[in-house]
N, C-alpha and C positions, 0 to 999 in steps of 0.2 A: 169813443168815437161815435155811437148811439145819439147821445146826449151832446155832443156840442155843437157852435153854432157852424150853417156852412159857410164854406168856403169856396166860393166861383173858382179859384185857382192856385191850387197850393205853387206853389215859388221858393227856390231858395235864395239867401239873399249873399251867400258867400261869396268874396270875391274870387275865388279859385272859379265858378261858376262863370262870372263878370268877363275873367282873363282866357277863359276859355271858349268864349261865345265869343270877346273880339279877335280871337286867334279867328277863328271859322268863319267870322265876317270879313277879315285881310283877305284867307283863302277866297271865299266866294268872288268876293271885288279883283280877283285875277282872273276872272272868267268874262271876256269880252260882251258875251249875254249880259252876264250881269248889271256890269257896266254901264250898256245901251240901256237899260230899262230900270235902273237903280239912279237917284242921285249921288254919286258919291260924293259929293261937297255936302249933301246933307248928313251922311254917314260918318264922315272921317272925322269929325269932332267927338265923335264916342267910343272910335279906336285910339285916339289920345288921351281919352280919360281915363287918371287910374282906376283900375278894377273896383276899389273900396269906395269910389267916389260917384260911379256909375250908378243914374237914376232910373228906377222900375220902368219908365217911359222910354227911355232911350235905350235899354236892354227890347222894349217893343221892336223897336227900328230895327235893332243889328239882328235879332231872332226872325224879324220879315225880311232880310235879306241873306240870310242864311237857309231860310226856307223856299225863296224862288231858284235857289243856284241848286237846292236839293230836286224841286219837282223838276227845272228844266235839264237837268241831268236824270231823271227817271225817265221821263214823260218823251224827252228831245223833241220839242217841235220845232217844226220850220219857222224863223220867226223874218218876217219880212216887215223891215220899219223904213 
């Protein structure tokens, strides 16, 4: 570990991983928050992708919208749009 090169962000690349970040992106995208402040027409083509097929970029997407549905569920702001 000393000796080798870094690495900005270890990742795994299994799909169990994949199928399990689009399960929690479905969930998130049931939270009307969500919803308002997500596109979800930009999102739902990467919960129809198979798991094994799912690109590092587009696991970006569903992991940013699985992370706004976590903080706006810690945090609860009033949100006025």
């Amino acid at each position: 570990m000393l000796h080798r090169p870094k690495n900005h962000y270890p990742a795994t690349h299994h799909p169990d991983y994949n199928r399990g970040l689009q399960d929690l992106a479905r969930d998130a995208l049931s939270d009307p928050r969500v919803r308002t402040l997500a596109d979800e027409s930009m999102i739902k083509p990467y919960l129809d992708t198979p798991p094994d097929r799912l690109q590092w970029g587009h696991r970006l997407r569903l992991e940013r919208v699985v992370d706004l549905a976590l903080w706006l569920d810690h945090h609860r702001p009033e949100l006025a749009l």
